[in-house]
N, C-alpha and C positions, 0 to 999 in steps of 0.2 A: 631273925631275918623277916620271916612274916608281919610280925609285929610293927619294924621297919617299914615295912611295905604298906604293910596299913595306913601307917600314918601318911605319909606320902600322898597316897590314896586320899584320903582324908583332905589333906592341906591341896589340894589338885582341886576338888572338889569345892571346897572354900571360897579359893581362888576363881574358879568360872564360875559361881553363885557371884563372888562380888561386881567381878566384871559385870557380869548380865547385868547386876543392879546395877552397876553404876553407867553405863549404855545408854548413850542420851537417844532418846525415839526416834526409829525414821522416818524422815515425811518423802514418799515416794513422791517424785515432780513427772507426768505423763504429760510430753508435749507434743501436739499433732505433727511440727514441723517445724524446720526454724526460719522466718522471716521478722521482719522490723518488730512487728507489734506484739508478735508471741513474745520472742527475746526479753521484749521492754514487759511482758506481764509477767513474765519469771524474776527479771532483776526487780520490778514493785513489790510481787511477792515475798520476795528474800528480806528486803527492805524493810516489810509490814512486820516480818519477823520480828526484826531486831530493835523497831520500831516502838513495838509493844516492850522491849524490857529482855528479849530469851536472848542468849548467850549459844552461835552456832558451837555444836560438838560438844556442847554442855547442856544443853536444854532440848535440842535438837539436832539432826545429824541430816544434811540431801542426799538423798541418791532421784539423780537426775537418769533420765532416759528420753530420747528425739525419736518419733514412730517414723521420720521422713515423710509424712503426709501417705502413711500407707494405714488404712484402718485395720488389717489383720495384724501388724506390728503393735499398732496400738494396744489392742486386745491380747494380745502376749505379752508387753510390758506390762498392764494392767493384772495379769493372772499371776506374774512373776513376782508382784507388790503383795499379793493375797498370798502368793505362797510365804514371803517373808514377812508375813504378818507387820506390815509396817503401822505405827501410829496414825498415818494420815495420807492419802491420795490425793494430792493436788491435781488437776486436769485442765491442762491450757488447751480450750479451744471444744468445738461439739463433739467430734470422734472419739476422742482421747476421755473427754465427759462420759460417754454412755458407754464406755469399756469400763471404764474404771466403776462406774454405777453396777454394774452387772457383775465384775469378777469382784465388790467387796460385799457384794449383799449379803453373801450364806456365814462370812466373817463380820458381821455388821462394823466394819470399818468404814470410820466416816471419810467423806467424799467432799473436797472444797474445790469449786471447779471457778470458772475464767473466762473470760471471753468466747461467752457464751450470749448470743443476742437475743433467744427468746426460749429462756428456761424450760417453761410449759410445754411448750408446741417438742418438745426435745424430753420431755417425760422425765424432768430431774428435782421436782418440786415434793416428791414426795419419801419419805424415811432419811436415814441419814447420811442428808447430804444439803447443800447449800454452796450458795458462793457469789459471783459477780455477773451483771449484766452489762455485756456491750452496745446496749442498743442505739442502733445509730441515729443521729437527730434528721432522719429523712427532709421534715421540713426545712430544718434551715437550711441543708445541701442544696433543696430544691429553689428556696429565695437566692442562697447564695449564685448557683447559676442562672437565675435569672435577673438579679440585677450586674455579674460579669458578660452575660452572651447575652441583651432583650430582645434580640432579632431569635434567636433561637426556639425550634420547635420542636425537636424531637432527641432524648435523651433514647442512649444506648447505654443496655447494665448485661455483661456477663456474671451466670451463675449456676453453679450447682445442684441440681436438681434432686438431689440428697440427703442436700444439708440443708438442716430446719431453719438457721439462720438466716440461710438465704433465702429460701423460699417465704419466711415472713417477710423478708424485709422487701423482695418485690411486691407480696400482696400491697403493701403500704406504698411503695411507689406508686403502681398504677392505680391505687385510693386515689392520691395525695397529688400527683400529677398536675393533673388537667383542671387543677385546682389554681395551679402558677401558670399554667397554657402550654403546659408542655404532654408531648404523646409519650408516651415510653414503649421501646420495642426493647423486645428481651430476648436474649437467645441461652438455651441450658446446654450445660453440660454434664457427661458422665465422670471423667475424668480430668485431670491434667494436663494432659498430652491435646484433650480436645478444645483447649483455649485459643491457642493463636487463627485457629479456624474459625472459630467462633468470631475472632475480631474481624478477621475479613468477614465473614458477613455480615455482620452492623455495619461495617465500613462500605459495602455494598448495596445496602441500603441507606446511606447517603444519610447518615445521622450525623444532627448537630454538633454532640460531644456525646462521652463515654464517663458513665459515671459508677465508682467501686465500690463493692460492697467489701464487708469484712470475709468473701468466700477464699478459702486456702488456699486451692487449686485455682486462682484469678491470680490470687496476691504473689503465689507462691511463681509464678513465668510472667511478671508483670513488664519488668525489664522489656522481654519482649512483645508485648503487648504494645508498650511504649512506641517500639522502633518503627513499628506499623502506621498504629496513630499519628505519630510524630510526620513521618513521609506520607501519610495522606492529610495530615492539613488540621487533624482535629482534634481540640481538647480534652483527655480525660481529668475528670477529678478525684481525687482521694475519698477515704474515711478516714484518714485517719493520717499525723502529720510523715510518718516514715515512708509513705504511700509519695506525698508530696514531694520529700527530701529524693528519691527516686526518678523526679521529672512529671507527676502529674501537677496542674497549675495549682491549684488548690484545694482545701476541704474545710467541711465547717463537721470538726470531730474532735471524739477525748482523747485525754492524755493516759496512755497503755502503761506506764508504768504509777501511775495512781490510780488506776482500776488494779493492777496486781498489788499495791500496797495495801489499797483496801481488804481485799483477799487475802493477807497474809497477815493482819489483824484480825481478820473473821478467826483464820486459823489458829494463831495464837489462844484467842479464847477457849478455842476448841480444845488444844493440845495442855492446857491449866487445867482444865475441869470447869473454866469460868461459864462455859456454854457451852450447848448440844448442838449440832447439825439439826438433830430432828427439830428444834423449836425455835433455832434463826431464821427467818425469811431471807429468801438470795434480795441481793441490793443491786441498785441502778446507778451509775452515775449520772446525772441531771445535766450537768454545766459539761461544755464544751468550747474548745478555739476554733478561731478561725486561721488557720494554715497558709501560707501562699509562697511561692517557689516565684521569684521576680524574673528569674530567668527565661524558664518555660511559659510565663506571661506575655512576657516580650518577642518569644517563637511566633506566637498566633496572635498578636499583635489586642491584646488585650491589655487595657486600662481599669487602674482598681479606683471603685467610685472614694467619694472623702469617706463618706459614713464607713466603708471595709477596710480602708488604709489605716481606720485611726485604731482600730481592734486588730488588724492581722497582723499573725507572729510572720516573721521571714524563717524559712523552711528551708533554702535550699542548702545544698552538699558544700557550695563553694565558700 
């Protein structure tokens, strides 16, 4: 009987050694929150997977997690990854980045993160970690509304005073501004909940149009940002085309799910052996569209010149 028992023991044993081997890696997915462009960097990512050649549940295995745009969640999804010692930390978006950077450092699990607009300023450039930059093409945002609105003077941008994203990409607004003859007036927030206030006072200060950045907590109550805008008379623009598809008139931005495909190539290499995190440099996407919702063009009685009709994709829902 013992003997029995042994073996059993034995063949029990075998059996969860194979298993384990045979367990295709997890790549934990930490997303800040779910709106258009996160979504679309997670399905490029999944993409970029299978892209490169891996085979899901053979090569690799998701376990996805949504923090709801709460940073404390994030950083419990992130801990929860470390605890399950997963092969790889994907991180869509900055919060979700510097969680996952901190709870895999003492596991030197590498970190491939996402729309992410200014790595550096965001402290993820250095050990193992790497990934994609969102950075927005500020200038051509800024040509693009100024040859749709040339009477225009003064650009309104809500944003987050927390998030390194944003706060770069304003420094580069008010650079870049007054460069096309536009003021920019900015109003930050803390949270989410402090957005729609935020819009009435740009709106209050009798700004020409509202222009988005990639901030969470803007993108994440834009809807109603919109309905404000919309009823006071004034255009906002997108970054980016889901932004658009939503009711802003237009943007001159990239395409989210080939920033996450890019991403989930990086990863691929990573999860082969083909390349380290520590010795990729994160990547930019260069090339960008131009977006245009013909709808909400026609609300605020805007005409698209020849030179933008002959390059703009049409964006809207309908």
């Amino acid at each position: 009987m013992k003997k029995l028992i042994s073996i059993i023991v034995a063949a029990a044993m075998i059996l969860t050694l194979t298993a384990s081997a045979l367990a295709a890696p997890v790549i934990g997915i930490n997303q800040y929150g779910e709106h258009g462009s996160l979504d679309n960097c997670r399905e490029g990512f999944i993409q970029g997977l299978l892209d490169a050649g891996l085979v899901e549940n053979e090569d690799f295995e998701i376990k996805y997690e949504n923090a709801g745009f709460d940073n404390a969640i994030a950083s419990q999804i992130a801990q929860n990854f470390s605890a399950l010692n997963v092969a790889i930390m994907c991180a869509i978006a900055t919060p979700s980045a510097t969680a996952c950077y901190a709870a895999a450092e003492d596991k030197d699990i590498p970190v491939i993160f996402t729309a992410i607009t200014d790595p550096v300023e965001a402290g993820l450039v250095d050990g193992n970690v790497t990934g994609t930059s969102d950075k927005l093409p500020v200038e051509a945002q800024l040509d693009l509304i100024r040859k749709l609105q040339p009477d225009a003077d003064t650009i309104g941008i809500i944003y987050t005073t927390s998030e390194p994203n944003s706060v770069s990409a304003i420094a580069e607004y008010q650079e870049k501004g007054p460069e096309y003859g536009f003021a920019i007036e900015v109003v930050g927030v803390t949270a989410q909940s402090e957005v729609t206030q935020a819009a009435d006072t740009l709106i209050g200060k009798g700004v020409d149009c509202f222009s988005n950045l990639t901030d969470n907590n803007v993108v994440g109550v834009l809807s109603s940002v919109l309905e404000k805008t919309d009823e006071a008379g004034i255009p906002v623009y997108g970054s980016e085309v889901e932004q658009v598809k939503l009711g802003c008139v237009a943007s001159a931005g990239i395409d989210y799910i080939q920033l996450g495909r890019q991403t989930g190539m990086m990863a691929a290499k990573v999860l082969t052996g083909e390349a380290s995190a520590y010795d990729m440099p994160y990547e930019t996407i260069s090339e960008y569209g131009i977006y245009v919702n013909s709808e909400a063009l026609a609300r605020f009685g805007i005409e698209l010149p020849e030179d933008i009709t002959e390059k703009a994709i049409e964006s809207s829902e309908a």
